[in-house]
LOPALUM-105388 format. One record per residue (C-alpha): residue number from 1; y, z, x. Coordinates in nm, 2 decimals. Each point is the difference from the previous one (the first is absolute). Layout:
<lumgu><i>NUM</i><yy>Y</yy><zz>Z</zz><xx>X</xx></lumgu>
...
! end
This chain:
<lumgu><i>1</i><yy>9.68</yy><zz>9.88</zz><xx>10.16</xx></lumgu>
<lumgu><i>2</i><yy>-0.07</yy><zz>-0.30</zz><xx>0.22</xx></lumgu>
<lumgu><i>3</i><yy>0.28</yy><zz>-0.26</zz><xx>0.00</xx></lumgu>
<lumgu><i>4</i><yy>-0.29</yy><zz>-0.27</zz><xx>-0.10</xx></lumgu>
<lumgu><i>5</i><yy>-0.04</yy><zz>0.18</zz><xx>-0.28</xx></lumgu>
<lumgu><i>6</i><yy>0.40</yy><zz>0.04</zz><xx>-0.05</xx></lumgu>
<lumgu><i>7</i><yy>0.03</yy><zz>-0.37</zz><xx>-0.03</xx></lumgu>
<lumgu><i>8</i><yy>-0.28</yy><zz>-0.05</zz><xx>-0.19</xx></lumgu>
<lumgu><i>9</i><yy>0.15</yy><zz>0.20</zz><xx>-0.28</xx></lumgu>
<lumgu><i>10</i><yy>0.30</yy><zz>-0.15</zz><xx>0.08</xx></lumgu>
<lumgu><i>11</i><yy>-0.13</yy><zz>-0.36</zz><xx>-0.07</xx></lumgu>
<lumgu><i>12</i><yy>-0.13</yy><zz>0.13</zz><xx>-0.33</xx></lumgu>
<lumgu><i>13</i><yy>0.33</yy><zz>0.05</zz><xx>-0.09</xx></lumgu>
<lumgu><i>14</i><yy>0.13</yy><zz>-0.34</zz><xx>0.15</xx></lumgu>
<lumgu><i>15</i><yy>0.16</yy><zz>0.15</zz><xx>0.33</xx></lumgu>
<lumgu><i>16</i><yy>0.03</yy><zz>-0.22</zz><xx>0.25</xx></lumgu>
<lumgu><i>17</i><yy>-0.08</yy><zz>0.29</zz><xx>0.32</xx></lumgu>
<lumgu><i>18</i><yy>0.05</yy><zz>-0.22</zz><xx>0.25</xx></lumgu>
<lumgu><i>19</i><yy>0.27</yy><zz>0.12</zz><xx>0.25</xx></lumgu>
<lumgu><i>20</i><yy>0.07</yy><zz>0.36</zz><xx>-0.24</xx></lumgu>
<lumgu><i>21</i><yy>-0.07</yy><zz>0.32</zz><xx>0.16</xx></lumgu>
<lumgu><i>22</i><yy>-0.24</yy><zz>0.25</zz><xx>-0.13</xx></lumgu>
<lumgu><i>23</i><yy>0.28</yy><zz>0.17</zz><xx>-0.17</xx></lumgu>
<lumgu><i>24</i><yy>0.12</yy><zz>-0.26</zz><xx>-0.13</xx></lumgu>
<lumgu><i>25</i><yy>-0.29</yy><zz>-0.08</zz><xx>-0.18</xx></lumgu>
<lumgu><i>26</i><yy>-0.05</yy><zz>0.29</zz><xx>-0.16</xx></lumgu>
<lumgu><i>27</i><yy>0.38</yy><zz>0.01</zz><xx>-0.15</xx></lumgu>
<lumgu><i>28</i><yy>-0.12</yy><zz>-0.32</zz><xx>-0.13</xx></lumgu>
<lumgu><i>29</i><yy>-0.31</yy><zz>0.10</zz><xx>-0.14</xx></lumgu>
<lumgu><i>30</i><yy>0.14</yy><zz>0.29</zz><xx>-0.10</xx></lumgu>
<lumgu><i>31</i><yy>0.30</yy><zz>-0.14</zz><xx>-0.18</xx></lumgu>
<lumgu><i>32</i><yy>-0.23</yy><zz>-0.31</zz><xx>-0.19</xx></lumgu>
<lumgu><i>33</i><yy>-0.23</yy><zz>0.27</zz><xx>-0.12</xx></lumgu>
<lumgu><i>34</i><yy>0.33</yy><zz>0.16</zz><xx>-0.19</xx></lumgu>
<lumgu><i>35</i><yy>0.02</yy><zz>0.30</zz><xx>0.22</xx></lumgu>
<lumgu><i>36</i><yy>0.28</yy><zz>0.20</zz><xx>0.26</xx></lumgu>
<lumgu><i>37</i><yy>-0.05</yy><zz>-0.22</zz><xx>0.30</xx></lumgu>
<lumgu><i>38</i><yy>0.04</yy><zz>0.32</zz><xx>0.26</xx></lumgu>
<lumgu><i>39</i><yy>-0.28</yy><zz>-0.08</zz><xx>0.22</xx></lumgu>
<lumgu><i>40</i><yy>0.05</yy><zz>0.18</zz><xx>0.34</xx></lumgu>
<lumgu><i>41</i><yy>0.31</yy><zz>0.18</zz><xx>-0.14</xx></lumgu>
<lumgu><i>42</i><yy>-0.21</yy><zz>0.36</zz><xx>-0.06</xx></lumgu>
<lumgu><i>43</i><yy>0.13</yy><zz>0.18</zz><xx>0.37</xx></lumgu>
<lumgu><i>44</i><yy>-0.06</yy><zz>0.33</zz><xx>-0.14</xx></lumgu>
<lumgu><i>45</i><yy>-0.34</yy><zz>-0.08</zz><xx>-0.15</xx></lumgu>
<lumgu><i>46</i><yy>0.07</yy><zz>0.05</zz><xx>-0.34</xx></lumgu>
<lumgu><i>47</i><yy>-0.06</yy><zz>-0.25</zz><xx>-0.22</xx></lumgu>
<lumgu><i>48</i><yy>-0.04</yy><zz>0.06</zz><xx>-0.40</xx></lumgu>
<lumgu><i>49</i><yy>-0.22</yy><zz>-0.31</zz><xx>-0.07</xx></lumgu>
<lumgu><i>50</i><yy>-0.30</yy><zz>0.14</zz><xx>0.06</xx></lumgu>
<lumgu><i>51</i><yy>-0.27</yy><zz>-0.29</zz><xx>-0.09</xx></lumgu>
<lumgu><i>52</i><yy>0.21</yy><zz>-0.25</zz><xx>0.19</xx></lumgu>
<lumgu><i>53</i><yy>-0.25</yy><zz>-0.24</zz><xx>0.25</xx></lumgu>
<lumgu><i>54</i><yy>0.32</yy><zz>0.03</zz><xx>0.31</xx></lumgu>
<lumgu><i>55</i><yy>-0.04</yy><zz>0.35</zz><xx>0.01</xx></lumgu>
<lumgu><i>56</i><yy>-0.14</yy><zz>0.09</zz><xx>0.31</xx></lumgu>
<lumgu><i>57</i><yy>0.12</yy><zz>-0.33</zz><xx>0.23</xx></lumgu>
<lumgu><i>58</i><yy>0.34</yy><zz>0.15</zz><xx>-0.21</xx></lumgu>
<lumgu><i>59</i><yy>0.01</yy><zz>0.28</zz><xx>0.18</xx></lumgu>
<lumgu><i>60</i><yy>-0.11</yy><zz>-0.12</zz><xx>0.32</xx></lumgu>
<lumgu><i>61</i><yy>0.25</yy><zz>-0.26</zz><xx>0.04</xx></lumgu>
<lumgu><i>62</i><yy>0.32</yy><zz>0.22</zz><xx>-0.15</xx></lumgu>
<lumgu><i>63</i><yy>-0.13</yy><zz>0.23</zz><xx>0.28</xx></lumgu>
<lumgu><i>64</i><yy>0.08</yy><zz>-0.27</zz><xx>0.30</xx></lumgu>
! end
């Protein structure tokens, strides 16, 4: 997903993104939405939340 579109989510839950990291965002997103804030933390590429939105920039990024 797009970081644009990272912020704008994270303005519709009244996260200031200015100055967070992509990561960051996500946790925050993540943790508002009432849900494990492990974005980027799947290094073996197993993740049991299957319908989660992250997934794929997930992996990517635990991957670096």
């Amino acid at each position: 997903m797009k970081m644009n579109e990272i912020k704008e989510i994270a303005k519709s839950h009244h996260i200031k993104p200015h100055g967070l990291s992509k990561t960051e965002l996500v946790r925050g997103i993540q943790r508002i939405e009432g849900n494990f804030d492990c974005f980027a933390t799947a290094s073996d590429k197993y993740c049991n939340q299957i319908q989660c939105i992250w997934r794929e920039d997930c992996f990517d990024l635990a991957n670096e």
